[in-house]
FISEFI-235444 format. One record per residue: residue in one letter; x, y, z of N, C-alpha, C, O in turn. Coordinates in steps of 0.02 Angstrom, whole numbers, padded with zeros to 5 digits, always signed. Example, Ala and Ser with C-alpha at 12.3 -4.5 7.8 and 13.67 -1.06 7.14 Angstrom:
BEGIN
a+00660-00284+00390+00615-00225+00390+00660-00165+00390+00712-00166+00423s+00642-00112+00354+00684-00053+00357+00645+00002+00394+00670+00057+00402
***
This chain:
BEGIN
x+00752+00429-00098+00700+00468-00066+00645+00482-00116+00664+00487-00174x+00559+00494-00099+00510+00506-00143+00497+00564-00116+00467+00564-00062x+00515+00623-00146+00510+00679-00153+00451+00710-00212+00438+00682-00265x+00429+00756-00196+00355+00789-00256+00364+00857-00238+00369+00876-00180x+00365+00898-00296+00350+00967-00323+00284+00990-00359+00297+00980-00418x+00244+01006-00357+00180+01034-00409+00207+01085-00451+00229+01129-00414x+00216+01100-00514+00217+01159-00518+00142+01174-00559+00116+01143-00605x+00126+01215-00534+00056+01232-00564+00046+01296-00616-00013+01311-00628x+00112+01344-00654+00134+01367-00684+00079+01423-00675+00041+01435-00722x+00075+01466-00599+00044+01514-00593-00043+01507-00586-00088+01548-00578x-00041+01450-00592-00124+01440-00601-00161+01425-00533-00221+01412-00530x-00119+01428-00479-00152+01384-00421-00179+01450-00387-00155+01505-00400x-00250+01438-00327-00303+01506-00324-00284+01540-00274-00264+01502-00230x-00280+01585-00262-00261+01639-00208-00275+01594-00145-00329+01566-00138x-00217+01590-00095-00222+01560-00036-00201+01481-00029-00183+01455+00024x-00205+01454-00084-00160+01384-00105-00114+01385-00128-00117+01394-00189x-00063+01378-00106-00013+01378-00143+00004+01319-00176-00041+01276-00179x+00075+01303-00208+00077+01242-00245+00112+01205-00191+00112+01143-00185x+00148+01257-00145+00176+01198-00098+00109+01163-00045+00110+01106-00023x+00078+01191-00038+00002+01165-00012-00032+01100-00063-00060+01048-00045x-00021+01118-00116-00065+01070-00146-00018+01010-00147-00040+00953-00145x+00060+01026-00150+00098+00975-00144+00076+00927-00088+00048+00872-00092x+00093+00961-00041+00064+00922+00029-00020+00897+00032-00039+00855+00073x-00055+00922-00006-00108+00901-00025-00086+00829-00050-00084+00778-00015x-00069+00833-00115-00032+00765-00136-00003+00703-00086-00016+00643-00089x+00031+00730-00051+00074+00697+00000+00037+00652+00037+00053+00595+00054x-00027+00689+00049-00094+00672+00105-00128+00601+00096-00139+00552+00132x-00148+00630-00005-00186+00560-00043-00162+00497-00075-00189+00443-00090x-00083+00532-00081-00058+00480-00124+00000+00444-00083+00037+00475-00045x+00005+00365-00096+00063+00342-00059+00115+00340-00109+00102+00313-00163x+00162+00360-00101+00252+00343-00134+00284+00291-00110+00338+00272-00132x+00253+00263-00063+00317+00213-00049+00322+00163-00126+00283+00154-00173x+00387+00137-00110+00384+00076-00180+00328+00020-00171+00288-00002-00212x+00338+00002-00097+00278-00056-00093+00202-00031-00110+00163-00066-00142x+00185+00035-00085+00134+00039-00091+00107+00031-00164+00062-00003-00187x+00169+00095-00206+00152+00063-00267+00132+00022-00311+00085+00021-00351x+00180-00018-00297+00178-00091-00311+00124-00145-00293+00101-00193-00325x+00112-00119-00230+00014-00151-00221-00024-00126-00252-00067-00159-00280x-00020-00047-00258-00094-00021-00294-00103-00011-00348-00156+00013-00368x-00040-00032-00400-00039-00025-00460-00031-00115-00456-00007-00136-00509x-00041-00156-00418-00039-00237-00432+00022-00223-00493+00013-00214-00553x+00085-00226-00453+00141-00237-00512+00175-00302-00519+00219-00318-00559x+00145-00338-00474+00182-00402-00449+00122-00449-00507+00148-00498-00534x+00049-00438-00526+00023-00467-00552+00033-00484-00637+00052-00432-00664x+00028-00535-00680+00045-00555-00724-00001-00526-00795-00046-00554-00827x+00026-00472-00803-00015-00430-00841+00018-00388-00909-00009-00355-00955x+00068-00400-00898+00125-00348-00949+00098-00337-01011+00104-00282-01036x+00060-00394-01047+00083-00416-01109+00010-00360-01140+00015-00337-01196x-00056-00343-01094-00084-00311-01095-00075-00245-01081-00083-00207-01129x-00062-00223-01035-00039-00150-01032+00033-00110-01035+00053-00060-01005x+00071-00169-01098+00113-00134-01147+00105-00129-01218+00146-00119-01263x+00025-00141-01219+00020-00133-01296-00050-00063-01295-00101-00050-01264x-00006-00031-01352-00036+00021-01369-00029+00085-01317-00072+00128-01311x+00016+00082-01292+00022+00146-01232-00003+00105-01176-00048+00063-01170x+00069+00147-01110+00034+00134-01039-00005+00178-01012-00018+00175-00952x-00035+00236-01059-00062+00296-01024-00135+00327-01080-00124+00332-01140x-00182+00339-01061-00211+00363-01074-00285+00319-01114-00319+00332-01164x-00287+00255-01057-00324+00197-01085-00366+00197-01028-00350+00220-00973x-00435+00164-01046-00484+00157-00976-00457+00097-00936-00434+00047-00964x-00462+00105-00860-00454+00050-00841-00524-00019-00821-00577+00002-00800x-00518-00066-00826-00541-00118-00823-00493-00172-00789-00434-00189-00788x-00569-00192-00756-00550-00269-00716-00564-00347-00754-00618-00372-00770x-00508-00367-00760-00523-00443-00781-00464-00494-00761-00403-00491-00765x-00510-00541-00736-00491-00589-00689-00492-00562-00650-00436-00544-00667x-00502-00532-00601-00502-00509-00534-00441-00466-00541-00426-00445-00485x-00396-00443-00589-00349-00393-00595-00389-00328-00622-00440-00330-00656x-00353-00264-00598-00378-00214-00630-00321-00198-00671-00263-00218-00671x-00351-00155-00706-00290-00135-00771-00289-00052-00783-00345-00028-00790x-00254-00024-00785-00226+00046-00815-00267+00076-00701-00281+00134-00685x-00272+00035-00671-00285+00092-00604-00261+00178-00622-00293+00231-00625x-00208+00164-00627-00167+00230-00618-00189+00277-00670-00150+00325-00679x-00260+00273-00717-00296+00317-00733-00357+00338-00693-00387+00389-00706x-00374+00297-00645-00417+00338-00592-00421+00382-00558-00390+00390-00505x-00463+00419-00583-00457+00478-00548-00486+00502-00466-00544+00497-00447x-00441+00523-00434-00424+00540-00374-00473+00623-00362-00456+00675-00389x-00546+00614-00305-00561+00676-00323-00508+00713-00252-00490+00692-00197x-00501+00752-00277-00482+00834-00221-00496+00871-00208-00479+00899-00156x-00541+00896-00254-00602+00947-00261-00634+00974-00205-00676+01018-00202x-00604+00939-00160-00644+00968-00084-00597+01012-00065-00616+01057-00028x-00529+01012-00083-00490+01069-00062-00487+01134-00070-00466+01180-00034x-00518+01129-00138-00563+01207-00164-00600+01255-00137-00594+01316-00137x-00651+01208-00107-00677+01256-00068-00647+01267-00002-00681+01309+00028x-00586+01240+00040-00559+01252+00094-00527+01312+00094-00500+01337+00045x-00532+01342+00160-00489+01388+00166-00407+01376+00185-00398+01328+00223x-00354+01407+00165-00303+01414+00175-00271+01371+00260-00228+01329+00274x-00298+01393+00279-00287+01364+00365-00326+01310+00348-00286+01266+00365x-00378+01276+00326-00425+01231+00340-00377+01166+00320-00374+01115+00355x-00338+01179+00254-00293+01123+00215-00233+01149+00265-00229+01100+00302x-00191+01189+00286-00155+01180+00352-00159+01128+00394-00122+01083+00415x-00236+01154+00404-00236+01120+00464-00255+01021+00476-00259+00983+00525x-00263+01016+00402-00281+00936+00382-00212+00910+00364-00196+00851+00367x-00164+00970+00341-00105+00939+00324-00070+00904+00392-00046+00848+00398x-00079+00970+00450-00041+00963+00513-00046+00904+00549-00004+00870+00579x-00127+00897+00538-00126+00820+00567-00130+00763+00530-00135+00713+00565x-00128+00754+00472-00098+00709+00437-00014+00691+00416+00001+00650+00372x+00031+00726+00454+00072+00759+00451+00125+00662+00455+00165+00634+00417x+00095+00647+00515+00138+00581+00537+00139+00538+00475+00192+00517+00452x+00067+00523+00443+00047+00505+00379+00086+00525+00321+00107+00485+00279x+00095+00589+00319+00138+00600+00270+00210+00574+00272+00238+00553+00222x+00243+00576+00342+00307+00550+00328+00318+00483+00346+00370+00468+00375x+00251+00417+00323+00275+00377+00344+00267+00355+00259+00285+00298+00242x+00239+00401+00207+00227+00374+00132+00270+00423+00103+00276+00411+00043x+00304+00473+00122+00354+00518+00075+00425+00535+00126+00426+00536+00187x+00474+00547+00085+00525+00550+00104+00553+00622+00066+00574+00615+00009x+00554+00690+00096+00576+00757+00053+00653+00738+00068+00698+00774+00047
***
């Protein structure tokens, strides 16, 4: 099962909670293995490059029509900030089918 926790170690803003932002998460990001595996192109022939020098904290770039380090792109969310409490409820609720067809609690 792909299960996710946030812990946001007290920092998350009055009215979000972390289990909210979790499901926030849930919303943008896919877990399945396949999906993974497509959007990080794991099936593509690339290793020999993004196992040198760290898999984390490198820009990504496209060459050959592969991209490289994706999984440093950043994902904005920032719109959830300014939502109100019910507002991300209520995007969760109906994204809800969505969520359990990419996570498994």
């Amino acid at each position: 099962s792909h299960s996710r926790f946030v812990e946001t170690y007290g920092t998350e803003k009055e009215g979000l909670s972390a289990k909210l932002i979790t499901d926030i998460v849930k919303i943008n990001f896919d877990a399945r293995p396949g999906a993974l595996a497509r959007d990080l192109q794991l099936r593509e022939p690339k290793y020999n490059k993004t196992a040198a020098y760290c898999h984390f904290g490198r820009e990504p770039f496209v060459e050959d029509g592969m991209k490289f380090f994706s999984w440093e792109d950043v994902v904005d969310l920032t719109k959830y900030a300014s939502m109100s409490t019910s507002d991300v409820e209520s995007e969760v609720a109906d994204m809800q089918a969505e969520i359990l067809t990419k996570w498994v609690d």
